[in-house]
HTML snippet that shows the backbone in 3Dmol.js (N, CA, C, O; Angstrom):
<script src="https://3Dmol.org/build/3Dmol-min.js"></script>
<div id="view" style="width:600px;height:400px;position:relative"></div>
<script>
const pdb = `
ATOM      1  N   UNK A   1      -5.398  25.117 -13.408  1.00  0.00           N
ATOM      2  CA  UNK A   1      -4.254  26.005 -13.497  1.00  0.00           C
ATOM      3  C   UNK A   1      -4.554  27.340 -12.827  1.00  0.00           C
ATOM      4  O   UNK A   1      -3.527  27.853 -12.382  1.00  0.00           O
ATOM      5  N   UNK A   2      -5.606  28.018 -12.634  1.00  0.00           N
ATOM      6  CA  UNK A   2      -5.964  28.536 -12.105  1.00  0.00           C
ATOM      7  C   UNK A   2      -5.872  29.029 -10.714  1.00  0.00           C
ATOM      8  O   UNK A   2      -5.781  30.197 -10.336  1.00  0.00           O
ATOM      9  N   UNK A   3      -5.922  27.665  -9.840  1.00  0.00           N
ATOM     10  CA  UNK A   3      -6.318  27.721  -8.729  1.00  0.00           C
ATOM     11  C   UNK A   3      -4.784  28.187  -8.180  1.00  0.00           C
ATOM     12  O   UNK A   3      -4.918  29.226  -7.534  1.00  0.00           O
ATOM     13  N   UNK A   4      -3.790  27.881  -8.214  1.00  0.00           N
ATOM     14  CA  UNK A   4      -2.308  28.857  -7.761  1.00  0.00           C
ATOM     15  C   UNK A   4      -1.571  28.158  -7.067  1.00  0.00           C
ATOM     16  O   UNK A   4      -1.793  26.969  -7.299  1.00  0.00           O
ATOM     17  N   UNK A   5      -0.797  28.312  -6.323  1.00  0.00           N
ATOM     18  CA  UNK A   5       0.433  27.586  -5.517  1.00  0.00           C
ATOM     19  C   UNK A   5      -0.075  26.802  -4.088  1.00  0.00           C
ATOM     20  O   UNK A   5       0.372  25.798  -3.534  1.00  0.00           O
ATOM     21  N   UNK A   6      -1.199  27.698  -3.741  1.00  0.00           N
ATOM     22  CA  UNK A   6      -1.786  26.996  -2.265  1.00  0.00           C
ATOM     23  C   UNK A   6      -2.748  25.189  -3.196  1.00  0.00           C
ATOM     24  O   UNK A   6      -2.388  24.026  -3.013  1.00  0.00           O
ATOM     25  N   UNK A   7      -3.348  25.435  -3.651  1.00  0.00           N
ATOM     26  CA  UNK A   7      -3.922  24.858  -4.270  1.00  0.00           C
ATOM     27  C   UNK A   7      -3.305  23.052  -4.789  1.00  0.00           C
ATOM     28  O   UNK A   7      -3.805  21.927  -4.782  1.00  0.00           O
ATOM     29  N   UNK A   8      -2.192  23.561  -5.123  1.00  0.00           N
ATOM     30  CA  UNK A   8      -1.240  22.528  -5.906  1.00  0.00           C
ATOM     31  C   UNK A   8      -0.561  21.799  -3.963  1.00  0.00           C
ATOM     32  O   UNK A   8      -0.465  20.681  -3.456  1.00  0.00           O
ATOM     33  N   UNK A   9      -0.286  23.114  -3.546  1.00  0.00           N
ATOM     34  CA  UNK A   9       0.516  22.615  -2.150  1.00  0.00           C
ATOM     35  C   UNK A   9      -0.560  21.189  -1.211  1.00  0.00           C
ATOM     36  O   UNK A   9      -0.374  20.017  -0.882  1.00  0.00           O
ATOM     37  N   UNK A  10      -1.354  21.917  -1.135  1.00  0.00           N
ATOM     38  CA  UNK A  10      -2.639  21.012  -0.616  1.00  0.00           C
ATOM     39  C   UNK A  10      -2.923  19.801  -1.298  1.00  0.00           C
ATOM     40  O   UNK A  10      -3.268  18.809  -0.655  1.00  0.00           O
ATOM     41  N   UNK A  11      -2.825  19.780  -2.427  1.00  0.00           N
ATOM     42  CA  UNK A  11      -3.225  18.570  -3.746  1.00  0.00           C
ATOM     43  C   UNK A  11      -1.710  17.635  -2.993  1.00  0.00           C
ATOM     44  O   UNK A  11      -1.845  16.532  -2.465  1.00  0.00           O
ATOM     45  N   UNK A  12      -0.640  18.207  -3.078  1.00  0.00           N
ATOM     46  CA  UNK A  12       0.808  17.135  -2.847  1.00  0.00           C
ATOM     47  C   UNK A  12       0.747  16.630  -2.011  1.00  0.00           C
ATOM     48  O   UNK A  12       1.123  15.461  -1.928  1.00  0.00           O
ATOM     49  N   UNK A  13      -0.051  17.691  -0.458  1.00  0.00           N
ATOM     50  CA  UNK A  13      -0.048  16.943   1.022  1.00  0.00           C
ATOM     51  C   UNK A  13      -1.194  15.728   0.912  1.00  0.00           C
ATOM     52  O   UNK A  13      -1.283  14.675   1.543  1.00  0.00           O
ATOM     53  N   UNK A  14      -2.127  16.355  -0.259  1.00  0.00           N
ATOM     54  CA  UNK A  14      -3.277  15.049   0.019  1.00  0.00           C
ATOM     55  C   UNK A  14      -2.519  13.613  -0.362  1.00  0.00           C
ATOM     56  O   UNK A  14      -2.690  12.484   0.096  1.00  0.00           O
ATOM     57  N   UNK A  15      -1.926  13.942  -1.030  1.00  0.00           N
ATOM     58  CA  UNK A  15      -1.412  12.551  -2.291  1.00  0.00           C
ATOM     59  C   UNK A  15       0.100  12.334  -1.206  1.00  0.00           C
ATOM     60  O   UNK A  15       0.555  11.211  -1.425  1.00  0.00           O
ATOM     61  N   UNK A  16       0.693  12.869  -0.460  1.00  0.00           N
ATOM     62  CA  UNK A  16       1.567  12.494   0.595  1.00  0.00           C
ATOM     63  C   UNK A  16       0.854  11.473   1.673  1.00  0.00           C
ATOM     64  O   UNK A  16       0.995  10.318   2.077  1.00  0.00           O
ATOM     65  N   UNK A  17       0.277  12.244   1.819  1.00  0.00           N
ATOM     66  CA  UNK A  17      -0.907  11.572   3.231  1.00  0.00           C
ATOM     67  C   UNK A  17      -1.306  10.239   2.633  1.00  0.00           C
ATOM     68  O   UNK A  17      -0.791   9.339   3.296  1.00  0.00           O
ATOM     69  N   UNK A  18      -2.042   9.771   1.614  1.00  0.00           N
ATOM     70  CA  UNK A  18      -2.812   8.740   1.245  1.00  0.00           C
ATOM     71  C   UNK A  18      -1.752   7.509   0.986  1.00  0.00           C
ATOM     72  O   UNK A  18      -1.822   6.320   1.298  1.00  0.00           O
ATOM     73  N   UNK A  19      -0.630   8.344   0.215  1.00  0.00           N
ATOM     74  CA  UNK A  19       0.937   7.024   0.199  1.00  0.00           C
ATOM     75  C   UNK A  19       0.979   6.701   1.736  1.00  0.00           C
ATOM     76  O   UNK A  19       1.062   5.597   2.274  1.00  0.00           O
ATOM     77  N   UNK A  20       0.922   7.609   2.148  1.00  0.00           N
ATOM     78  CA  UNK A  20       1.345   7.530   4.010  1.00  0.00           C
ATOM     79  C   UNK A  20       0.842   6.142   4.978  1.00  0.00           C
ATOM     80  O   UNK A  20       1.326   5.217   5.631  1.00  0.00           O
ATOM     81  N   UNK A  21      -0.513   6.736   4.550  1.00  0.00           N
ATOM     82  CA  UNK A  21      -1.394   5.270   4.982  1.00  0.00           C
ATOM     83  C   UNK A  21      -1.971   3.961   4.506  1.00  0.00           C
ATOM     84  O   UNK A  21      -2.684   3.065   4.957  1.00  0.00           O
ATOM     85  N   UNK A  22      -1.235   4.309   3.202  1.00  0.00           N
ATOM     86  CA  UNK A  22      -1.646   2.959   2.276  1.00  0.00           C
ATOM     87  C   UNK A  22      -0.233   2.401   2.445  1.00  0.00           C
ATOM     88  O   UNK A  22      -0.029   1.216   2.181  1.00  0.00           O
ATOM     89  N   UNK A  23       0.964   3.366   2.961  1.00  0.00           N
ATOM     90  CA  UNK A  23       2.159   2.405   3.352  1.00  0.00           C
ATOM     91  C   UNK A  23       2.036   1.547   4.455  1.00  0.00           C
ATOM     92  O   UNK A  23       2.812   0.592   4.466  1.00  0.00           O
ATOM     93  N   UNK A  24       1.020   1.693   5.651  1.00  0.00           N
ATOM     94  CA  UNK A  24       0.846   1.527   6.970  1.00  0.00           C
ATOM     95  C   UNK A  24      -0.148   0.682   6.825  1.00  0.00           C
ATOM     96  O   UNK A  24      -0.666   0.074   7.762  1.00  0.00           O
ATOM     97  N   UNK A  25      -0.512   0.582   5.512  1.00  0.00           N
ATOM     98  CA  UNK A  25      -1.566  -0.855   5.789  1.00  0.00           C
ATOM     99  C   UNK A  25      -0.841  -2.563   5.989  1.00  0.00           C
ATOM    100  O   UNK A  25       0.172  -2.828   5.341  1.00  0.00           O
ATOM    101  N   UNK A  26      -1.390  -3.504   6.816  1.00  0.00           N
ATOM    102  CA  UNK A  26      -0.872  -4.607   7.211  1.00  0.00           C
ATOM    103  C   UNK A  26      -0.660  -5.853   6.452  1.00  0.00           C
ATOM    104  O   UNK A  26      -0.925  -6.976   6.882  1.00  0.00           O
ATOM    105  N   UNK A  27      -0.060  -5.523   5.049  1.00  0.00           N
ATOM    106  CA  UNK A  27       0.401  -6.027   3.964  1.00  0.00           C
ATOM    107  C   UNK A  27       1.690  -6.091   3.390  1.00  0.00           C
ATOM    108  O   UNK A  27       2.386  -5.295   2.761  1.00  0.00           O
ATOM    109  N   UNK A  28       1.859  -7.616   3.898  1.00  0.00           N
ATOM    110  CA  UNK A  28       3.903  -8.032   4.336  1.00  0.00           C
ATOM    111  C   UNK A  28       4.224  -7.335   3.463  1.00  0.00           C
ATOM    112  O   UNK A  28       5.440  -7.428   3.634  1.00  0.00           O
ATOM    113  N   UNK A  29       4.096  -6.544   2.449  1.00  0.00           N
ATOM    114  CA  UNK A  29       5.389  -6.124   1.485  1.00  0.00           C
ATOM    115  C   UNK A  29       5.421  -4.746   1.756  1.00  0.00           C
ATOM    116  O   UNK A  29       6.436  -4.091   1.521  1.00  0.00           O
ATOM    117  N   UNK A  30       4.462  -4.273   2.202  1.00  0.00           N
ATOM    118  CA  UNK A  30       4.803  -2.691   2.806  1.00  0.00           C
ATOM    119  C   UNK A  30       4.979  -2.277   4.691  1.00  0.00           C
ATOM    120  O   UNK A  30       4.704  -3.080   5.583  1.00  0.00           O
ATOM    121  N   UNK A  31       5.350  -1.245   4.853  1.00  0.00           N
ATOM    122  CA  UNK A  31       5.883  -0.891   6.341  1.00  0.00           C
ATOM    123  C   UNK A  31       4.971  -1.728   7.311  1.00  0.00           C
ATOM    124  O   UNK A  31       5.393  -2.607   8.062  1.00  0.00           O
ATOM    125  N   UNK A  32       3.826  -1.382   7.204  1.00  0.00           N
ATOM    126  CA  UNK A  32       3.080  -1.831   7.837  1.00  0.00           C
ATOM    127  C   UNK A  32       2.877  -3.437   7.698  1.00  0.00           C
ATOM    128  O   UNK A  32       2.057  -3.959   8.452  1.00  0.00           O
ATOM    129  N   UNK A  33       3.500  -4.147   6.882  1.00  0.00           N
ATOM    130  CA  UNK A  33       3.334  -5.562   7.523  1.00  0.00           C
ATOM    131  C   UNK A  33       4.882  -5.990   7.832  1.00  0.00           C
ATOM    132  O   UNK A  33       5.179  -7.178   7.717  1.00  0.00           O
ATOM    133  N   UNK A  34       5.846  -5.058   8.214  1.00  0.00           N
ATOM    134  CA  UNK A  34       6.846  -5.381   8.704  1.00  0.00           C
ATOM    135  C   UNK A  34       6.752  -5.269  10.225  1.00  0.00           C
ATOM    136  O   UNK A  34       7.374  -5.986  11.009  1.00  0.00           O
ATOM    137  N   UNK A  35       5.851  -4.228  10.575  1.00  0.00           N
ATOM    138  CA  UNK A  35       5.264  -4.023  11.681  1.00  0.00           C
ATOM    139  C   UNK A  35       4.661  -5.270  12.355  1.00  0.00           C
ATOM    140  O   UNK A  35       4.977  -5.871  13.381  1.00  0.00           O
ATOM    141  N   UNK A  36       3.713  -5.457  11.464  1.00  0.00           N
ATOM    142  CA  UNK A  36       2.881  -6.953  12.064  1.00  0.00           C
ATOM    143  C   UNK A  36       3.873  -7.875  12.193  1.00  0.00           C
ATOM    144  O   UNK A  36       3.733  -8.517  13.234  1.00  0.00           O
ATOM    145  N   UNK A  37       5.401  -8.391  11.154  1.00  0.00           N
ATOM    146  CA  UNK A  37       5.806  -9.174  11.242  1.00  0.00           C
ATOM    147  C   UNK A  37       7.077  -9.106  12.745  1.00  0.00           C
ATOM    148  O   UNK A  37       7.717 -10.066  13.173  1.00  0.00           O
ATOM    149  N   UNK A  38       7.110  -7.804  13.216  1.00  0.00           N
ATOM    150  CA  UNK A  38       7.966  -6.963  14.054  1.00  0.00           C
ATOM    151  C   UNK A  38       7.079  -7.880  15.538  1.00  0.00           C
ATOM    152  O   UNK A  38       7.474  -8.762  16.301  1.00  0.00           O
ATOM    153  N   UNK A  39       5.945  -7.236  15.431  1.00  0.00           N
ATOM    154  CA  UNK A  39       4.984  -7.741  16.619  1.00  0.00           C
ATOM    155  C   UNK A  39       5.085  -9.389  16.618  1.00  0.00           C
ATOM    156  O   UNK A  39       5.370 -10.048  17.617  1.00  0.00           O
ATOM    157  N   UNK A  40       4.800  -9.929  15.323  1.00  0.00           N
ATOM    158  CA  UNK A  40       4.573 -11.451  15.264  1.00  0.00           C
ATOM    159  C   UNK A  40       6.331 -11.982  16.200  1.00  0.00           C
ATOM    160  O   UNK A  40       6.590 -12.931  16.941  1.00  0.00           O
ATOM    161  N   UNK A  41       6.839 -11.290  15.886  1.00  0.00           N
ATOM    162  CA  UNK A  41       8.598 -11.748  16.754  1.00  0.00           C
ATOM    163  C   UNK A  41       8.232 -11.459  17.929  1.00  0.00           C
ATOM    164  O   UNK A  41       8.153 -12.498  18.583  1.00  0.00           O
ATOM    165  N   UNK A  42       7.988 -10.627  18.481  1.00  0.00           N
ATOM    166  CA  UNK A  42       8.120 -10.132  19.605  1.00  0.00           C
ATOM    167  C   UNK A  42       7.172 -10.794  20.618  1.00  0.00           C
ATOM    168  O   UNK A  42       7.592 -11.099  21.735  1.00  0.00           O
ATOM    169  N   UNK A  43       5.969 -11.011  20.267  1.00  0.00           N
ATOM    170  CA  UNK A  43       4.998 -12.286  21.005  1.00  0.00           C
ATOM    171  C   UNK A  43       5.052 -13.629  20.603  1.00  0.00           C
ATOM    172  O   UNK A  43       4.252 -14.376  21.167  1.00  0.00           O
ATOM    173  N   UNK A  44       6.009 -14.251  19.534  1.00  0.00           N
ATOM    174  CA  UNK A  44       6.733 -14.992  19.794  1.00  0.00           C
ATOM    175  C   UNK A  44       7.717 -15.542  20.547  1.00  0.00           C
ATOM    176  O   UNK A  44       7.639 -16.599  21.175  1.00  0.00           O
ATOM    177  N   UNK A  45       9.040 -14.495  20.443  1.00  0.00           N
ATOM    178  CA  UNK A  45       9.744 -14.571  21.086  1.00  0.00           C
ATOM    179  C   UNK A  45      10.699 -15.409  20.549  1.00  0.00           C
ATOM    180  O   UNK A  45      11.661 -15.919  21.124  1.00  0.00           O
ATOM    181  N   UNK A  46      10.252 -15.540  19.058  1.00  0.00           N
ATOM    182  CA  UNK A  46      11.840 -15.878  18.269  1.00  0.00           C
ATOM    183  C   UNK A  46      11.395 -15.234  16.702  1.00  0.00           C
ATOM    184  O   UNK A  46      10.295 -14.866  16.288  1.00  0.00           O
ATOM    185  N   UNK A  47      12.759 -15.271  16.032  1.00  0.00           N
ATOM    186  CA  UNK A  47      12.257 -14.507  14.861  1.00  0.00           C
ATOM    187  C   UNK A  47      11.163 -16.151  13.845  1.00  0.00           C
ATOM    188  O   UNK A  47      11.045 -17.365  14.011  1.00  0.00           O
ATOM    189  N   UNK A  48      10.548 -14.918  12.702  1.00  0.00           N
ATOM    190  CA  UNK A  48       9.605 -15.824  11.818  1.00  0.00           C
ATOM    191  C   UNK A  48      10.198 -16.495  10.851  1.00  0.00           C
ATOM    192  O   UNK A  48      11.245 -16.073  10.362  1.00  0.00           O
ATOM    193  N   UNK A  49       9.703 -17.465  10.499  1.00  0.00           N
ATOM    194  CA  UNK A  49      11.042 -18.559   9.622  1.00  0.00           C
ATOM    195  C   UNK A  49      11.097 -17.467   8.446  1.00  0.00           C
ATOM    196  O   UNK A  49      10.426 -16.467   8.191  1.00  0.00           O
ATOM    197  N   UNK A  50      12.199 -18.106   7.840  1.00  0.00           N
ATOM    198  CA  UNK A  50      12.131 -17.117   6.438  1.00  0.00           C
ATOM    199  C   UNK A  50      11.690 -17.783   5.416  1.00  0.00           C
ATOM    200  O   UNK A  50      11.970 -17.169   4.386  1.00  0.00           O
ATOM    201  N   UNK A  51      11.075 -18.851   5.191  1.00  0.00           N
ATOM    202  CA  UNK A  51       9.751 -19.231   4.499  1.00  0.00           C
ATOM    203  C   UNK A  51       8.271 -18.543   4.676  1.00  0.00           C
ATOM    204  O   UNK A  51       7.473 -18.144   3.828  1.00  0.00           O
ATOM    205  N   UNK A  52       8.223 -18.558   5.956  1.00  0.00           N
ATOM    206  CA  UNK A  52       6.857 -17.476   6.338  1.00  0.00           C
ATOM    207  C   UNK A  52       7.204 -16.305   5.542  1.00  0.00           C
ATOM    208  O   UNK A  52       6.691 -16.110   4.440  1.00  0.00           O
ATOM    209  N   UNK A  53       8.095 -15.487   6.088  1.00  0.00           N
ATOM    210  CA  UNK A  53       8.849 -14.157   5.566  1.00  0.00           C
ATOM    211  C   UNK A  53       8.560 -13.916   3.540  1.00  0.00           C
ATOM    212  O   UNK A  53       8.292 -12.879   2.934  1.00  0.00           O
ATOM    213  N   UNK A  54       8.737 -15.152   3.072  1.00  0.00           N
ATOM    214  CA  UNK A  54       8.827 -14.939   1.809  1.00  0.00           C
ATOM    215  C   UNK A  54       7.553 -15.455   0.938  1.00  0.00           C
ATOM    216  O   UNK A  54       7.107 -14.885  -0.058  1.00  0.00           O
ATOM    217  N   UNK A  55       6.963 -16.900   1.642  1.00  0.00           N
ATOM    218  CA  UNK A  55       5.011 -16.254   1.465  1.00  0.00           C
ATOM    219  C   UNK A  55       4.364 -15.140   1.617  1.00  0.00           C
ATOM    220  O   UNK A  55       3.570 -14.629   0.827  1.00  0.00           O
ATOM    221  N   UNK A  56       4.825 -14.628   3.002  1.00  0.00           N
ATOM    222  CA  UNK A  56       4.060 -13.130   2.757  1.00  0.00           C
ATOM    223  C   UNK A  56       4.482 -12.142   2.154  1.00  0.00           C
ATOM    224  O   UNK A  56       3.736 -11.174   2.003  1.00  0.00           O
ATOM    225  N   UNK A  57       5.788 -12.136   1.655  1.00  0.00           N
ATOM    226  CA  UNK A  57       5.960 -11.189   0.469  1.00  0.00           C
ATOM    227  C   UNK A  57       5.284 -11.755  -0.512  1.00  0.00           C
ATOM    228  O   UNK A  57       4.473 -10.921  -0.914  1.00  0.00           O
ATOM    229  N   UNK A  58       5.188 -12.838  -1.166  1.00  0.00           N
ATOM    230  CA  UNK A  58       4.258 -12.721  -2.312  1.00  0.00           C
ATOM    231  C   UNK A  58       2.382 -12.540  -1.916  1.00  0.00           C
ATOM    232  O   UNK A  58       1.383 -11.956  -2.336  1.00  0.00           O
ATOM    233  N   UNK A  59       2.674 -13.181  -1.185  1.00  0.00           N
ATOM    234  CA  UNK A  59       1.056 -12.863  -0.849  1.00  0.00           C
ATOM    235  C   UNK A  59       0.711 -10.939  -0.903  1.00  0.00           C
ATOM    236  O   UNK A  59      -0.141 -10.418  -1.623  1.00  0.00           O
ATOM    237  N   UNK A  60       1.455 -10.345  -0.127  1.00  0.00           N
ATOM    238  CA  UNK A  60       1.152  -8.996  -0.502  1.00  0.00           C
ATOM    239  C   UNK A  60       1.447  -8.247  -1.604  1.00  0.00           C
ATOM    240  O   UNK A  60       0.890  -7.189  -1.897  1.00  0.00           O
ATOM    241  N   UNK A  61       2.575  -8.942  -2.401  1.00  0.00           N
ATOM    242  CA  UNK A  61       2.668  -8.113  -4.065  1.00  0.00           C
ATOM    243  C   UNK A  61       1.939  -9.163  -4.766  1.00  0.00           C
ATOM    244  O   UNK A  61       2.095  -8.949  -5.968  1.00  0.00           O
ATOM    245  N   UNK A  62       1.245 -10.157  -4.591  1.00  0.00           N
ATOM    246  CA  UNK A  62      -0.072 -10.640  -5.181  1.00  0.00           C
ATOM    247  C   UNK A  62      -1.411  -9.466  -4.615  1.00  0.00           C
ATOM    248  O   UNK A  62      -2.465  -9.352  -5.241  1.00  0.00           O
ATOM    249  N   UNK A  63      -1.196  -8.929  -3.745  1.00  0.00           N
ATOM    250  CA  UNK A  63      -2.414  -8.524  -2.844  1.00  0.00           C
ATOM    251  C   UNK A  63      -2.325  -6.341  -3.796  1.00  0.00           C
ATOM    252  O   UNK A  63      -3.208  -5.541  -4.104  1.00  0.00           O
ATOM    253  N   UNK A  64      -1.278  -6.318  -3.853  1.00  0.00           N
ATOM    254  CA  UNK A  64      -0.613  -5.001  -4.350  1.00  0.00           C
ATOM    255  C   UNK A  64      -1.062  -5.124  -5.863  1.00  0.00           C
ATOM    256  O   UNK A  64      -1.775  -4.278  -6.402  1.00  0.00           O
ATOM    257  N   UNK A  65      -0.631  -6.136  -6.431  1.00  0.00           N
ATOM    258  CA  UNK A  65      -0.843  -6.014  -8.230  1.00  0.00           C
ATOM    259  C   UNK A  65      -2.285  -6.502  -8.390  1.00  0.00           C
ATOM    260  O   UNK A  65      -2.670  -6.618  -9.554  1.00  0.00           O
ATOM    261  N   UNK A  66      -3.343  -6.876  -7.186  1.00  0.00           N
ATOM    262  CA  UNK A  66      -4.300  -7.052  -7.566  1.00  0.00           C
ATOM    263  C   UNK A  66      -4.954  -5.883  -7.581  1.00  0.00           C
ATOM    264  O   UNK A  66      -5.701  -5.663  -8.535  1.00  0.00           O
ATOM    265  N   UNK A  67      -4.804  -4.857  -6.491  1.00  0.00           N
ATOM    266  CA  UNK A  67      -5.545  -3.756  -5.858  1.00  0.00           C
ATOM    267  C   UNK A  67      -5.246  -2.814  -7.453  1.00  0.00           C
ATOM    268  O   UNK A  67      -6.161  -2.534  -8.227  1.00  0.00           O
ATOM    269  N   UNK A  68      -3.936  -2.479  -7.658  1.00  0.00           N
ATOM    270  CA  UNK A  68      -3.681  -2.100  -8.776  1.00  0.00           C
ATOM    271  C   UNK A  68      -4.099  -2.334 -10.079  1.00  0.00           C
ATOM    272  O   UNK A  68      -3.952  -1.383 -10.847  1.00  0.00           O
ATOM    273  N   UNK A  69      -4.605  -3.400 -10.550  1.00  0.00           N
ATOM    274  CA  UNK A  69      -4.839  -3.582 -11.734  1.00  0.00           C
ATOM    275  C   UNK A  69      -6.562  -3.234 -11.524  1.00  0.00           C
ATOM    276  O   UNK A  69      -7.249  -2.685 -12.387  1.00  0.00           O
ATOM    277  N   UNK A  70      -6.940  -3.582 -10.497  1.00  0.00           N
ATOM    278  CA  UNK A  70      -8.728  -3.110 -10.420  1.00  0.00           C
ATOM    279  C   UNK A  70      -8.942  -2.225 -10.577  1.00  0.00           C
ATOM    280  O   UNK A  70     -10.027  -1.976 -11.104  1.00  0.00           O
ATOM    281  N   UNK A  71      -7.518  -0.547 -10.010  1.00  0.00           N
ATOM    282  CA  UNK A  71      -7.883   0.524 -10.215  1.00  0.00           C
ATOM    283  C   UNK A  71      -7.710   0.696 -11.602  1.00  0.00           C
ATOM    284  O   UNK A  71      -8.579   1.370 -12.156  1.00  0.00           O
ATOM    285  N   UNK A  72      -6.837   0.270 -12.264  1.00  0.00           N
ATOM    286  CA  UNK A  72      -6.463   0.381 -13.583  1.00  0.00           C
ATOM    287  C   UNK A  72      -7.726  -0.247 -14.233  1.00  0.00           C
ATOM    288  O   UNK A  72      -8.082   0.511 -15.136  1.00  0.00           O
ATOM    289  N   UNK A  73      -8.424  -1.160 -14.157  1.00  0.00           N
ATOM    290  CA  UNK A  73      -9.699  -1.523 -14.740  1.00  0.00           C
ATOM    291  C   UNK A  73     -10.800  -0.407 -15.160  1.00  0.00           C
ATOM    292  O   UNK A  73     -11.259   0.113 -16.178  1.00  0.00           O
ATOM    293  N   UNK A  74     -11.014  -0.336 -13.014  1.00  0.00           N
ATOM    294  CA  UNK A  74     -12.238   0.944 -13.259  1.00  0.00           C
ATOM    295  C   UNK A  74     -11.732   2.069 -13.821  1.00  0.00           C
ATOM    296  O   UNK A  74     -12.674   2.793 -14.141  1.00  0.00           O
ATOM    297  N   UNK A  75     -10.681   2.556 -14.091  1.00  0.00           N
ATOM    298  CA  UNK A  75     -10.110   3.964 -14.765  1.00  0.00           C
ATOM    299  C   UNK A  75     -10.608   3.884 -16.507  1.00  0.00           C
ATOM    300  O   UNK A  75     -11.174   4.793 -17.114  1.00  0.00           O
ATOM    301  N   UNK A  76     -10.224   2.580 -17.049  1.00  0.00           N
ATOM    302  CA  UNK A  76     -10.540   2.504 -18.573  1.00  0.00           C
ATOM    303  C   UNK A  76     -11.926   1.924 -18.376  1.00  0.00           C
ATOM    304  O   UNK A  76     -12.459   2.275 -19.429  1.00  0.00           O
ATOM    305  N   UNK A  77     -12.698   1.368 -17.807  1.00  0.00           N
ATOM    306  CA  UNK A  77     -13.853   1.315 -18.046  1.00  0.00           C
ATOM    307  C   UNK A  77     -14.794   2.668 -18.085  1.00  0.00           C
ATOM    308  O   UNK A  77     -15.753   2.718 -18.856  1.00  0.00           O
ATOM    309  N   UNK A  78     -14.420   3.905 -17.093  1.00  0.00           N
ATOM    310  CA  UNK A  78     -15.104   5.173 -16.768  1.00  0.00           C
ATOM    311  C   UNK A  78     -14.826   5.970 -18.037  1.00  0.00           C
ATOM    312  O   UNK A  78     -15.677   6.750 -18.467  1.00  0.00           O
ATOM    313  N   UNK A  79     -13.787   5.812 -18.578  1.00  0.00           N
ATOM    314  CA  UNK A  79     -13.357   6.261 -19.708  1.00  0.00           C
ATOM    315  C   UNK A  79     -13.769   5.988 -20.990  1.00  0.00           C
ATOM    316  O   UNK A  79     -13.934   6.880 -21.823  1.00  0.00           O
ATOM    317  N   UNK A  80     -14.004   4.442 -21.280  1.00  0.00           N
ATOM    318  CA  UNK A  80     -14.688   4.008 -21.908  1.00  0.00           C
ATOM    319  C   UNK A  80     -16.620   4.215 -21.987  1.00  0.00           C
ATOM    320  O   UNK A  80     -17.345   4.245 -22.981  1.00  0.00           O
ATOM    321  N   UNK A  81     -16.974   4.325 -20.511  1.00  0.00           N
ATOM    322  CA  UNK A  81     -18.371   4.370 -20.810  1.00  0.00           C
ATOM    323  C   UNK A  81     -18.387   6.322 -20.383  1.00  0.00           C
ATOM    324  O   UNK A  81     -19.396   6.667 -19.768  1.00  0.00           O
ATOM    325  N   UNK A  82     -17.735   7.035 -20.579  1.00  0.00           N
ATOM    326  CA  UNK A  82     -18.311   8.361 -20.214  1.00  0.00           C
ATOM    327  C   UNK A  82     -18.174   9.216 -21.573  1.00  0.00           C
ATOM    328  O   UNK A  82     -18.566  10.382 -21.611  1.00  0.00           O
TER     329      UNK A  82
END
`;
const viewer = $3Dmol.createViewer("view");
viewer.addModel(pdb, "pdb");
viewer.setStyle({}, {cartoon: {color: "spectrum"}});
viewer.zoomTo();
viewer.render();
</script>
């Protein structure tokens, strides 16, 4: 509480930035694997079935609720052993 308005401003851009590029990672359910799936059309040269389309949505909110629950793991374990 201390530290003042610059402080907090910098803390929001960090935590902006990190959504930023964890949106841009190449995992169909976020920007960045719409991208890959954008490219996968385009060097194709027809669109991707929409069976593909809807494996890789689960594959990446399988890939999302896994990443998530590990952080949620190590958070109550640090908590637990500190």
């Amino acid at each position: 509480a201390n530290e003042g308005l610059p402080w907090f401003l910098t803390f929001l851009a960090v935590i902006s930035l990190s959504l930023g590029i964890l949106n841009l990672l190449p995992i169909p359910i976020l920007d960045g694997g719409h991208i890959v799936m954008c490219l996968a059309e385009w060097i194709k040269g027809s669109p991707v079935s929409e069976r593909t389309l809807i494996a890789g949505q689960y594959v990446g909110l399988a890939l999302l609720v896994s990443l998530m629950s590990l952080a949620f793991y190590n958070d109550i374990v640090r908590l637990v052993t500190s």
